[in-house]
KEVOPA-918314 format. One line per 2 residues: their letters; for each residue x, y, z of N, C-alpha, C, O. Coordinates in steps of 0.05 Angstrom, whole numbers, plus 5000, padded with zeros to 4 digits. Example, Ala and Ser with C-alpha at 12.3 -4.5 7.8 and 13.67 -1.06 7.14 Angstrom:
<atoms>
AS = 5264/4886/5156/5246/4910/5156/5264/4934/5156/5285/4934/5169 ~ 5257/4955/5142/5273/4979/5143/5258/5001/5157/5268/5023/5161
</atoms>
This chain:
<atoms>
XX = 8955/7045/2745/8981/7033/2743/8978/7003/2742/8970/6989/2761 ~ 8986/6994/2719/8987/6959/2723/9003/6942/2737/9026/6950/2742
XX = 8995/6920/2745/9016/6913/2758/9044/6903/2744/9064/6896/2757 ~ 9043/6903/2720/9058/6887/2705/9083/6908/2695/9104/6903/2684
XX = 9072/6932/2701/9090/6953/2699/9108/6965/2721/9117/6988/2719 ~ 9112/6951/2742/9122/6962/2773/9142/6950/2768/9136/6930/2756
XX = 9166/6953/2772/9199/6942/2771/9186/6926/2801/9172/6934/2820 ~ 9199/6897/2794/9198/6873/2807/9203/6885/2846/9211/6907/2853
XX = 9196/6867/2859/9201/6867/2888/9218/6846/2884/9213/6828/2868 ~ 9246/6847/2905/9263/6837/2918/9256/6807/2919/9239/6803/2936
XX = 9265/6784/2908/9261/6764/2907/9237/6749/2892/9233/6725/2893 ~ 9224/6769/2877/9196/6753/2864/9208/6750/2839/9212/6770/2825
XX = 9218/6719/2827/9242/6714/2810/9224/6717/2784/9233/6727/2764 ~ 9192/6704/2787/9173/6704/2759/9182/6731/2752/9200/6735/2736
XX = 9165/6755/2767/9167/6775/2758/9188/6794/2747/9187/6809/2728 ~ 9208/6788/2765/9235/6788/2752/9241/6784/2728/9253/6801/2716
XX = 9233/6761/2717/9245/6748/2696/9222/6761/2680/9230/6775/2661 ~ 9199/6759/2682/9183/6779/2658/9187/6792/2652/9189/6794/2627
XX = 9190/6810/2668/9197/6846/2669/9220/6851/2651/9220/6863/2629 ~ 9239/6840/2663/9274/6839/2641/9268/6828/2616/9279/6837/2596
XX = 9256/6812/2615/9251/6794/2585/9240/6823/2567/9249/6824/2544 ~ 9221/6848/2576/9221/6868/2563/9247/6884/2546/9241/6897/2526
XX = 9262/6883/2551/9288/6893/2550/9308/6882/2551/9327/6886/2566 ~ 9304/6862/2526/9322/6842/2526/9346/6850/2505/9370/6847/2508
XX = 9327/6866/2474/9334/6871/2456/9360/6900/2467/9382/6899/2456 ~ 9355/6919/2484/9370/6938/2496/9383/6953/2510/9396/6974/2507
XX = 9376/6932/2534/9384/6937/2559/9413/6945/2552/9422/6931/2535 ~ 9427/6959/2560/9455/6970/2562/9463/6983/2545/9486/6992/2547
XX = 9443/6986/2520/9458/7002/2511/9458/7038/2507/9441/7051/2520 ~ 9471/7046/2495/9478/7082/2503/9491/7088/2516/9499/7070/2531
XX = 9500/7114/2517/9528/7136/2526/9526/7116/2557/9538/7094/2558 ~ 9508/7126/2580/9504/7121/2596/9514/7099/2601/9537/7100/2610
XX = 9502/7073/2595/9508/7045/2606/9547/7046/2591/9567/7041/2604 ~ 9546/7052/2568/9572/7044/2566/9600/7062/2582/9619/7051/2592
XX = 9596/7087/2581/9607/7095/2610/9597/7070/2633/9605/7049/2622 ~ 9590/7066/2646/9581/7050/2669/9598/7029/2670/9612/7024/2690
XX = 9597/7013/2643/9615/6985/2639/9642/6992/2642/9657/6981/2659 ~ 9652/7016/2623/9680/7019/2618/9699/7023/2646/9723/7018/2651
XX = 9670/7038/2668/9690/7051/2683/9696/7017/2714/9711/7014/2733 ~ 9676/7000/2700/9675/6979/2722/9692/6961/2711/9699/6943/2726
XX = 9702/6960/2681/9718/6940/2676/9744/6952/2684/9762/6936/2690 ~ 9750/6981/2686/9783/6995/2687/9781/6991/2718/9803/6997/2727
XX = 9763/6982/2740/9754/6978/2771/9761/6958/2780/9768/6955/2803 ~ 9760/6938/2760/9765/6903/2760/9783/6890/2738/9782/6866/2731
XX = 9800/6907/2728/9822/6895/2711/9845/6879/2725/9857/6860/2714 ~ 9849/6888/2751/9865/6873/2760/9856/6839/2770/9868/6819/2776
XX = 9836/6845/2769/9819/6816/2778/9813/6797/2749/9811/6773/2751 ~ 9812/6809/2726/9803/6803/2706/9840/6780/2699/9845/6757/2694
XX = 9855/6803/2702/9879/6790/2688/9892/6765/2696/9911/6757/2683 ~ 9881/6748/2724/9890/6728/2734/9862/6707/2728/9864/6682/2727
XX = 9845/6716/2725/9817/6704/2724/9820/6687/2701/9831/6700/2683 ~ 9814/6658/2691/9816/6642/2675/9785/6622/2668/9778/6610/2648
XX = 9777/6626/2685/9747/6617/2686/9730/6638/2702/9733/6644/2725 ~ 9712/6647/2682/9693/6665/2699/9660/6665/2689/9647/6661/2669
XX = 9659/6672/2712/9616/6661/2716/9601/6688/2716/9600/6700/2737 ~ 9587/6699/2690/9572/6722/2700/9547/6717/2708/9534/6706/2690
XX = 9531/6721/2734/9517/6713/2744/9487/6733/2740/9484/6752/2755 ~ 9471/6729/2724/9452/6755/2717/9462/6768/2694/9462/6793/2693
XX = 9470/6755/2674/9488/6771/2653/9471/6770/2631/9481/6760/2611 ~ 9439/6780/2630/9424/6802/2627/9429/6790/2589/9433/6767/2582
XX = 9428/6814/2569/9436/6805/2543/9455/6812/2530/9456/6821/2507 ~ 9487/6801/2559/9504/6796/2545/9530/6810/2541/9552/6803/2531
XX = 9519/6842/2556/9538/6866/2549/9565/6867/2563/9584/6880/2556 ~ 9564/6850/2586/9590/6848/2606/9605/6829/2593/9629/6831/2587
XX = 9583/6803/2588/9598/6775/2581/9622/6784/2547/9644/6773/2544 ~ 9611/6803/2530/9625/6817/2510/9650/6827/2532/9666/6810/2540
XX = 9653/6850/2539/9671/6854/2545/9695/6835/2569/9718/6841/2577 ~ 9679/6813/2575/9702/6796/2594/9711/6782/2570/9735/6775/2568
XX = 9696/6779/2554/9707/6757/2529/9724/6770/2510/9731/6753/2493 ~ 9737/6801/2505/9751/6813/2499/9771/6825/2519/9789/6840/2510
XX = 9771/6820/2543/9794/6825/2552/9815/6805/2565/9838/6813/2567 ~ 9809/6788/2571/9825/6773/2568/9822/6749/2554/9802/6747/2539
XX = 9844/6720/2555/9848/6701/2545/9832/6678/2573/9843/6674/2595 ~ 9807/6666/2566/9792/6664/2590/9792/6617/2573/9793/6604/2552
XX = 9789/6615/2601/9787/6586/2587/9758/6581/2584/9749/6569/2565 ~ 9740/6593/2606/9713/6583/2605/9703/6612/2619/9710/6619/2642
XX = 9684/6628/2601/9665/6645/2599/9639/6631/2594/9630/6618/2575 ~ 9625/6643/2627/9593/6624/2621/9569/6645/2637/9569/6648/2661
XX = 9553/6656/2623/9538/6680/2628/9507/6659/2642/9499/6638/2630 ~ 9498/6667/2659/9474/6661/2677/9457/6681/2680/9462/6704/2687
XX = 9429/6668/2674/9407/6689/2685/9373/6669/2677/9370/6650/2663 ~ 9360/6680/2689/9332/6672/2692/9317/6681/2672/9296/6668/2674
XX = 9313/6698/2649/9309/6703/2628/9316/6700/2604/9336/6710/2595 ~ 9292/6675/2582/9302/6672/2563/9311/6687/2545/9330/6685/2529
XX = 9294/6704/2548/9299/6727/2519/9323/6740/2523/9335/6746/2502 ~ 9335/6748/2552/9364/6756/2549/9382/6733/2542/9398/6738/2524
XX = 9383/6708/2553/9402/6690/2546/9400/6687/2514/9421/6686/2502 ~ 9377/6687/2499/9380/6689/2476/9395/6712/2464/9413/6709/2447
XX = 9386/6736/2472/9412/6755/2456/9442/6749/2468/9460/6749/2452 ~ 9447/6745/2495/9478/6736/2501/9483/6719/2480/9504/6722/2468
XX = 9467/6698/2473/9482/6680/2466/9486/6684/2430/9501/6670/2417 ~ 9477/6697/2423/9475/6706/2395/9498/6734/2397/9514/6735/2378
XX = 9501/6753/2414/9514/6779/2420/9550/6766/2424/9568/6778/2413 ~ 9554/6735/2448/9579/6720/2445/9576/6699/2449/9570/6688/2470
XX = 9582/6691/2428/9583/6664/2414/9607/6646/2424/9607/6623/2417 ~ 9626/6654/2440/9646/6650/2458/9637/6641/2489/9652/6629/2504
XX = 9608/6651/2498/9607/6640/2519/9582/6622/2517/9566/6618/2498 ~ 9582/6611/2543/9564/6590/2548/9540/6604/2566/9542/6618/2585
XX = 9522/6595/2555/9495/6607/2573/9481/6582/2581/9481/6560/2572 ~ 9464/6597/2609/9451/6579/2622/9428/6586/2633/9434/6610/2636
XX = 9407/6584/2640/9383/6584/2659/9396/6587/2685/9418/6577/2684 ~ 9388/6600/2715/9400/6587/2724/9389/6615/2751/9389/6640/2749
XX = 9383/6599/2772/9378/6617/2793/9408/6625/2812/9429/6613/2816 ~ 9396/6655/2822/9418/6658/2836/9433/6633/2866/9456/6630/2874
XX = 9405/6620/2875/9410/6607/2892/9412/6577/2887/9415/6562/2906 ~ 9412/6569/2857/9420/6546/2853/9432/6539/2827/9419/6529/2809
XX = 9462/6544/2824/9483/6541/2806/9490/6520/2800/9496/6503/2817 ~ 9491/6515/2773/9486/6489/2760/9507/6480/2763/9506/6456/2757
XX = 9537/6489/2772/9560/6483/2766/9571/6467/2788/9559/6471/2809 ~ 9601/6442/2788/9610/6433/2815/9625/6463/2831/9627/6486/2824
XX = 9635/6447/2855/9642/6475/2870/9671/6473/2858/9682/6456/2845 ~ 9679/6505/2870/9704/6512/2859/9707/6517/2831/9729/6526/2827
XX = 9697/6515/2816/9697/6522/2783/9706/6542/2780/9721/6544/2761 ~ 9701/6568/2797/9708/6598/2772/9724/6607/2797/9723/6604/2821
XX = 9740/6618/2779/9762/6644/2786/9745/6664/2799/9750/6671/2822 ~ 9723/6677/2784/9712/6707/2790/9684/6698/2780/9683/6685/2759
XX = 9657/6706/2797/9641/6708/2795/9626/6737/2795/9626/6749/2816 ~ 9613/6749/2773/9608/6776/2780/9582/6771/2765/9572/6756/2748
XX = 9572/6797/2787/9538/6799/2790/9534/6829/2783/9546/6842/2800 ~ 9522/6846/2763/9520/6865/2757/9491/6877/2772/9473/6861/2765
XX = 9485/6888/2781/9450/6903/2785/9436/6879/2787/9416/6877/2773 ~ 9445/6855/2804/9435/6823/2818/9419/6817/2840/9396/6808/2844
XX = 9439/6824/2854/9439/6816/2884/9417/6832/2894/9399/6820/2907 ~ 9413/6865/2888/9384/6872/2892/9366/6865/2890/9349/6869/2907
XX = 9359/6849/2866/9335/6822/2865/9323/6800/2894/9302/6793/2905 ~ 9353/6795/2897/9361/6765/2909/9341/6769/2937/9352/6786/2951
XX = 9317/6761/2948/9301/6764/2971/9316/6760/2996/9314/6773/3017 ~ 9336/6736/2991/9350/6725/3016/9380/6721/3008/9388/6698/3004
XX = 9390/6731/3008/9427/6733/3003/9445/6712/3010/9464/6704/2997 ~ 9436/6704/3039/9454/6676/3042/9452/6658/3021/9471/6652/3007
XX = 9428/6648/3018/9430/6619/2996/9446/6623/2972/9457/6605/2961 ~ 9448/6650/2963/9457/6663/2943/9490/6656/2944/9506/6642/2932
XX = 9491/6672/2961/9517/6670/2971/9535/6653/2979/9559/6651/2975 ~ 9521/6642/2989/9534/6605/2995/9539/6594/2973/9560/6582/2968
XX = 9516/6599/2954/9518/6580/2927/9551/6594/2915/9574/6585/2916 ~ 9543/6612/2907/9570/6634/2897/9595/6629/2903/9613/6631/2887
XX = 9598/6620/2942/9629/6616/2943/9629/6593/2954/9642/6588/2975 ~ 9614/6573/2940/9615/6544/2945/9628/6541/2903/9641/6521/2897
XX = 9623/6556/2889/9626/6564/2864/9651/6576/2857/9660/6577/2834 ~ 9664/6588/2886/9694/6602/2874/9704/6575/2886/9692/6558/2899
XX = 9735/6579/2877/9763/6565/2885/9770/6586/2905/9766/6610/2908 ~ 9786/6560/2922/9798/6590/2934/9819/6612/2927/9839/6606/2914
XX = 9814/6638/2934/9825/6655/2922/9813/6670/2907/9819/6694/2903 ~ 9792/6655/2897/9771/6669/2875/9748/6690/2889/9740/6692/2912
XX = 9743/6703/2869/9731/6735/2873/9699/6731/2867/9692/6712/2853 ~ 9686/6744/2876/9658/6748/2883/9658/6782/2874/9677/6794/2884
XX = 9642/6795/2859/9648/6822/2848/9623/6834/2844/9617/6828/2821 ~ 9607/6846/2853/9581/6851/2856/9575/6879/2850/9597/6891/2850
XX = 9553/6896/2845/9548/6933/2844/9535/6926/2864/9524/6904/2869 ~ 9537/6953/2884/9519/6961/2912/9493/6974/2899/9495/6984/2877
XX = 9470/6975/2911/9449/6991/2897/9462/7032/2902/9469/7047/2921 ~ 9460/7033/2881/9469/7069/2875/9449/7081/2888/9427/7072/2894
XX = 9462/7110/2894/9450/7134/2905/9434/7143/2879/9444/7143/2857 ~ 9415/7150/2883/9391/7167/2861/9400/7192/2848/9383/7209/2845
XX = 9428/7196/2837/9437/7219/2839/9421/7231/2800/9418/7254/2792 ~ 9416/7210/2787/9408/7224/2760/9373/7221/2777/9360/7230/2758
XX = 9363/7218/2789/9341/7228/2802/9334/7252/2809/9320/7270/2800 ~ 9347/7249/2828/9353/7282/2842/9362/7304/2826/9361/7327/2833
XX = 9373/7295/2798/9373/7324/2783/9363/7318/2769/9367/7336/2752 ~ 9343/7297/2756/9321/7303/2739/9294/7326/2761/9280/7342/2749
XX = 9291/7322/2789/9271/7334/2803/9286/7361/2806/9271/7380/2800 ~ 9311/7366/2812/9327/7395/2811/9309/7412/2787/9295/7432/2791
XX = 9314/7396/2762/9298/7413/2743/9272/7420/2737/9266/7443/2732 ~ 9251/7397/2737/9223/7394/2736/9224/7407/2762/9211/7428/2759
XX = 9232/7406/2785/9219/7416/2805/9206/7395/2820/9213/7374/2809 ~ 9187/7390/2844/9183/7372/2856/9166/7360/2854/9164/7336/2856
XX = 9136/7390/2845/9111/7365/2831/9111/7352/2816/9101/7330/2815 ~ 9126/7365/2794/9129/7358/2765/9140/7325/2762/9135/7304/2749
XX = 9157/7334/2780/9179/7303/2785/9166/7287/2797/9178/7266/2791 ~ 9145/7281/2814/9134/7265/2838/9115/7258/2798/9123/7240/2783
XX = 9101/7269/2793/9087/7252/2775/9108/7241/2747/9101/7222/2734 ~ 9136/7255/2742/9143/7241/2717/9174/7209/2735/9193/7197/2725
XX = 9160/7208/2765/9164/7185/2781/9145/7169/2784/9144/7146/2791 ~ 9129/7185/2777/9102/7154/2780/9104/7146/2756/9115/7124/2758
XX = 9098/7151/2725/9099/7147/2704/9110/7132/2685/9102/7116/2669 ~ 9146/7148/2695/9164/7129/2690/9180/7107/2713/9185/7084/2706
XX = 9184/7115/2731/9196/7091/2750/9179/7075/2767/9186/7059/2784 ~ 9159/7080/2761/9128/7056/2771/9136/7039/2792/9124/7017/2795
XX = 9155/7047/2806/9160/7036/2836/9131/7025/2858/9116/7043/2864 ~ 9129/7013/2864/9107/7014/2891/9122/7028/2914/9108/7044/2928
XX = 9144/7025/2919/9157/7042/2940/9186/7046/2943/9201/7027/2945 ~ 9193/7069/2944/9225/7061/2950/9228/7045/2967/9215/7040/2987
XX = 9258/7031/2954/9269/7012/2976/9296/7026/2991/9317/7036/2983 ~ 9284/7024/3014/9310/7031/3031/9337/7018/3023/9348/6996/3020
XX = 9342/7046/3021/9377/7050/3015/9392/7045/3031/9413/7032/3028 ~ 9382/7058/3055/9395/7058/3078/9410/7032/3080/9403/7010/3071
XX = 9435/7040/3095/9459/7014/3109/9460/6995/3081/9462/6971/3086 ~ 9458/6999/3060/9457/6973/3035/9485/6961/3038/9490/6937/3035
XX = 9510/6983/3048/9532/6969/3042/9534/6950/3066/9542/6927/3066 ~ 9523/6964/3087/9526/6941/3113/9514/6923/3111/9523/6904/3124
XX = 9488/6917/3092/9471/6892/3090/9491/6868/3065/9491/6843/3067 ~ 9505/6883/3045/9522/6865/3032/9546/6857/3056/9553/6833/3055
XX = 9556/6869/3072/9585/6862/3084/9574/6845/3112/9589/6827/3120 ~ 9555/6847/3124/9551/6824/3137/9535/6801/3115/9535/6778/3124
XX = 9524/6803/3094/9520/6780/3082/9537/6762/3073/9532/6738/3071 ~ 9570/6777/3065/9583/6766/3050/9603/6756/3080/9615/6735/3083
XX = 9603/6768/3090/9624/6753/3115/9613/6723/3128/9625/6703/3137 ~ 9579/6732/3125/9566/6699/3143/9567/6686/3112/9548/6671/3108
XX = 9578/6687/3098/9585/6662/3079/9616/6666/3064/9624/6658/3042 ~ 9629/6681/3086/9658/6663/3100/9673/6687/3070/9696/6682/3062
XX = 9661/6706/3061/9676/6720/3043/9687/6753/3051/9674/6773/3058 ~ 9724/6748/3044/9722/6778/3056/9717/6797/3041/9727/6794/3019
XX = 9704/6820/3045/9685/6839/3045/9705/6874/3042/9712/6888/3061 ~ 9711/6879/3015/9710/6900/3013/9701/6917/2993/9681/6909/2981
XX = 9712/6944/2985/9693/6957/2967/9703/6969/2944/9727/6964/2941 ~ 9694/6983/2930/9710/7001/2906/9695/7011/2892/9674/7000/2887
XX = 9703/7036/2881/9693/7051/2871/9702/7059/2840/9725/7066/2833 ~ 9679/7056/2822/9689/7062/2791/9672/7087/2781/9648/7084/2778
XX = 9682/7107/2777/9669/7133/2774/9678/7131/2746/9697/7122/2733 ~ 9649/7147/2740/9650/7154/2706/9635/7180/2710/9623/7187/2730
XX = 9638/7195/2681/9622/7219/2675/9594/7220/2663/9596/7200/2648 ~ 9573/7227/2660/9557/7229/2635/9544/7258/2637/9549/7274/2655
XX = 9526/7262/2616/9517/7282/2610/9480/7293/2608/9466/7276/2597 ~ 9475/7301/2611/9439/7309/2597/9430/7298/2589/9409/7287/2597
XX = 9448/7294/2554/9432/7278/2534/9438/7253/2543/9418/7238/2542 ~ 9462/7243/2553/9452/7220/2557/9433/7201/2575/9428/7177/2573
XX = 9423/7225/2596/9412/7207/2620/9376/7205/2602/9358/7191/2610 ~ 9375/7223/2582/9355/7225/2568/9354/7193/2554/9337/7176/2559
XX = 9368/7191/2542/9373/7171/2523/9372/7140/2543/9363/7118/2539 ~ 9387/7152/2565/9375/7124/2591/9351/7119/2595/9345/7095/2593
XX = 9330/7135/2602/9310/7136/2607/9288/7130/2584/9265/7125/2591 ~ 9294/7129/2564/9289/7117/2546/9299/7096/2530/9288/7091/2509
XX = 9315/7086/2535/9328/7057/2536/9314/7035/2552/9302/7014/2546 ~ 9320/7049/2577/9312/7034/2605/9287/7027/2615/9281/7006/2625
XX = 9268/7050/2612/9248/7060/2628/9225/7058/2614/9204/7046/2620 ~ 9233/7073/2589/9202/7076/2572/9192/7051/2556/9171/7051/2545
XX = 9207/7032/2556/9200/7011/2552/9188/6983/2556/9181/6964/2542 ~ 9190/6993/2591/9170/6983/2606/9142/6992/2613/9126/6977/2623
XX = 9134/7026/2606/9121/7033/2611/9095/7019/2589/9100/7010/2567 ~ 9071/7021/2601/9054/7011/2593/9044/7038/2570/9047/7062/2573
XX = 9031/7021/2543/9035/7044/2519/9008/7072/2529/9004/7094/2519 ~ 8998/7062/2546/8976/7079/2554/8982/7107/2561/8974/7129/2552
XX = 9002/7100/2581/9017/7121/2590/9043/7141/2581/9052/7161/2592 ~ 9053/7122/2551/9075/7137/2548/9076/7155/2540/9097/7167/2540
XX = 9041/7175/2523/9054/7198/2512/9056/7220/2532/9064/7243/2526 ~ 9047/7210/2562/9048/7228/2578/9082/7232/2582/9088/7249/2598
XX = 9097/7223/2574/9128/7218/2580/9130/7246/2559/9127/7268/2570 ~ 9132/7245/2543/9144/7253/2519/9148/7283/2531/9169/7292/2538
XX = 9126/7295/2532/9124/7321/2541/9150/7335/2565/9163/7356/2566 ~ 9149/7308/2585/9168/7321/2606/9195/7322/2595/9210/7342/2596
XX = 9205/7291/2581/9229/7292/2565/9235/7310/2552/9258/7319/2555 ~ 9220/7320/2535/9224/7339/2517/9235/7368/2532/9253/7384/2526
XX = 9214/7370/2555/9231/7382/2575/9253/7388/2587/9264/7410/2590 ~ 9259/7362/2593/9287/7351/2605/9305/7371/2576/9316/7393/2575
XX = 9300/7352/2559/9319/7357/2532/9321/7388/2524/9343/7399/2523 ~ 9299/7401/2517/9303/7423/2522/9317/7448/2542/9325/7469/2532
XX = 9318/7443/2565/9331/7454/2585/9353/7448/2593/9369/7465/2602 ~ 9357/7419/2588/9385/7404/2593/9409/7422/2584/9404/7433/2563
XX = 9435/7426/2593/9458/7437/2587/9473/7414/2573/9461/7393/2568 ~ 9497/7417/2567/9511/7398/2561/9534/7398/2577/9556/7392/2567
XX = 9531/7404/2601/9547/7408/2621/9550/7371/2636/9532/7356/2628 ~ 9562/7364/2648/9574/7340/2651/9574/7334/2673/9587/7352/2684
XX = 9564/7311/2696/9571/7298/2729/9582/7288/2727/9595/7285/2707 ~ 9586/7274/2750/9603/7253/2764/9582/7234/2775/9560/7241/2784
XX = 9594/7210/2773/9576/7192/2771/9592/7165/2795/9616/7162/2793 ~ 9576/7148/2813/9603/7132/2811/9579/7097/2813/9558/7096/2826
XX = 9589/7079/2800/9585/7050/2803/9601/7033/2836/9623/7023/2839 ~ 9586/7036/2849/9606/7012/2873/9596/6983/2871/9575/6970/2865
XX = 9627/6979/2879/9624/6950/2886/9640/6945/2911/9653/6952/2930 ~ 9628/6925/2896/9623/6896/2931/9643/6872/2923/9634/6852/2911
XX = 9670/6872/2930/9686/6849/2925/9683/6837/2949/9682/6850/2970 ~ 9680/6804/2948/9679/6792/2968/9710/6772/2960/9718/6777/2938
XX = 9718/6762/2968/9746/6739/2960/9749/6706/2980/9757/6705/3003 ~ 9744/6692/2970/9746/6670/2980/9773/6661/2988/9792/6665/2974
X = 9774/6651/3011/9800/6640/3029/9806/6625/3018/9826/6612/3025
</atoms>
């Protein structure tokens, strides 16, 4: 296993930024991710429709910053992240917003600037959350929204191993999700709600459920996954997918995205 193939640890921003620069060209797209978006923008419409300046913070290549820039009438849309190769497709994908370089803990902007700051699959990066966070609602006005995803339960996990079974799954987990270790899940929402309260934001939650299906968590996993994998290893993929795909029903879950609204006083 290389190291260059392990999904980043919690605050190591290089590797971060390498890793994603892989998947710059794709990240979000398919059944999957676009369920995901749809069901988090119908989660945050009411936040969206007062919002007049807004900051996507980690906005990756671009796929959120599209849809904030189509739903409403925004004065200043400005997408952030630490990877050039995604700021390059945002900025080619909308041409409407402004991109920037730009760490989570040090925002190029004066304070009070945005209405709504939202962080998609972010803050799990972030090693240390206060600095983050400070920066963020030193960055809202007051009134303004902080809008974050909690890290999800493993639930298209757990039924990829339902099917393979447990050995099968323990190696098509090493292969494809090249983790060094799970990260405790445990208490995540308590670790965002005392983060966001010691930087003076109140702290609640919501939930945006969507559906998907077989083929599409197939089509994730190959979007997402196999494209990081190192080419050594991938024809060992093929075989289990094909698996998956074969056996798969076209029977349908439940799925849900949470978040983490924080709101500045």
């Amino acid at each position: 296993m290389t190291p260059d193939a392990i999904e980043p640890e919690r605050g190591d921003r290089a590797r971060t930024a390498e890793y994603f620069s892989r998947l710059a060209d794709t990240y979000g797209d398919g059944a999957y991710y676009g369920a995901r978006r749809a069901a988090v923008m119908r989660a945050i419409a009411s936040e969206l429709e007062t919002a007049r300046d807004v900051l996507d913070l980690g906005c990756g290549n671009g796929e959120y910053l599209g849809e904030f820039a189509r739903a409403g009438a925004l004065t200043l849309l400005v997408g952030a992240d630490l990877t050039f190769e995604m700021l390059a497709a945002a900025r080619a994908k909308v041409p409407a917003a402004r991109v920037v370089r730009a760490d989570a803990s040090v925002i190029p902007f004066r304070g009070a600037r945005f209405d709504l700051v939202f962080c998609s699959h972010v803050l799990q990066f972030v090693g240390d959350l206060d600095p983050a966070l400070d920066e963020i609602t030193r960055c809202l006005r007051p009134g303004g929204v902080l809008i974050a995803t909690l890290p999800g339960e493993s639930i298209v996990r757990r039924e990829i191993e339902a099917m393979l079974g447990a050995e099968r799954y323990a190696e098509f987990a090493r292969v494809v999700f090249r983790r060094r270790a799970r990260r405790d899940r445990a208490g995540r929402e308590e670790r965002f709600r005392t983060a966001f309260e010691r930087s003076k934001l109140v702290f609640t939650t919501r939930q945006a459920p969507f559906t998907i299906s077989w083929p599409d968590i197939v089509e994730w996993i190959r979007i997402r996954w196999v494209p990081v994998v190192p080419e050594s290893d991938r024809a060992a993929i093929e075989p289990m997918l094909a698996e998956i795909s074969a056996t798969a029903s076209e029977r349908t879950f439940s799925m849900i995205e949470s978040l983490a609204i924080g709101r500045k006083n």
